[in-house]
N, C-alpha and C positions, 0 to 999 in steps of 0.2 A: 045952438050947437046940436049936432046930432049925436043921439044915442047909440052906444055899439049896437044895442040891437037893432032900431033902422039901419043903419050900417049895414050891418048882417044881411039883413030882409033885401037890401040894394044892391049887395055885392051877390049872394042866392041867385036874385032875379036875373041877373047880367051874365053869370055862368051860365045858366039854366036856357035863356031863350039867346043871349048872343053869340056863346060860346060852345054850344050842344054838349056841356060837361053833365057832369052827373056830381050832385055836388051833395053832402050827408052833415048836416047839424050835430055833432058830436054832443055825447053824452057825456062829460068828466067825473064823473061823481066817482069810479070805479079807477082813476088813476087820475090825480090832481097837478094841475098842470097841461094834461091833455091841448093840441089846438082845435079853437071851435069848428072849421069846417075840413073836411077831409074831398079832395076835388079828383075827378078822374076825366082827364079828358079824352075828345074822340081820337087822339094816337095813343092811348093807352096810359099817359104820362099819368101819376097820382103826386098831388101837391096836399100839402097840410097848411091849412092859413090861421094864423090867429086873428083876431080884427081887433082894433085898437083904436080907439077916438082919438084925434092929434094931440091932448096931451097924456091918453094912456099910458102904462107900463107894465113890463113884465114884472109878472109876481117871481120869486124864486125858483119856486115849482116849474112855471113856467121856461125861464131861461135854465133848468136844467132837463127839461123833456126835450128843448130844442139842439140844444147841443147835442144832448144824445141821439135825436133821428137824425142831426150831421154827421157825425160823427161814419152812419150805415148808410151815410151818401143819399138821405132823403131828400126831397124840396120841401121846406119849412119854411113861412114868410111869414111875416108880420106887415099885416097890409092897416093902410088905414084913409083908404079912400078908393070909391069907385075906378078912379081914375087910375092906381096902382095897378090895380087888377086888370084890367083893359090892357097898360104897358106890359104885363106880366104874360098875359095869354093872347097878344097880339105882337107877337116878336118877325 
């Protein structure tokens, strides 16, 4: 099984060189819950991804950081495979 963080490193690398995003490893320590990548792409659009191995879950934290950036009309995903992401930013 793969680890979130490969995960991470493979969904990074596929933003980065397929998707020309700009894509930033978040730092949570300063608001818990945070999602780990924060993604901007080349129309401007800014997405928030959390990455989750297929049988990860959201912590509490979690599913209330996300509601709340729904709530201000953000793009908040819970992705958990290369392949999300690719249907995500290949629309």
């Amino acid at each position: 099984m793969t680890t979130e963080r490969v995960l991470q490193r493979k969904i990074i690398d596929y933003l980065n060189k397929s998707c020309n995003s700009i894509v930033v490893k978040t730092d949570s320590t300063s608001t818990r819950g945070w999602p780990d990548l924060t993604v901007v792409s080349p129309t401007g659009e800014v997405h928030f991804i959390e990455v989750k191995t297929t049988t990860g879950k959201l912590s509490v934290h979690q599913q209330r950081i996300h509601q709340q950036l729904k709530e201000q009309n953000a793009n908040v995903h819970t992705i958990r495979s290369v392949e999300e992401v690719q249907r995500l930013f290949n629309k």
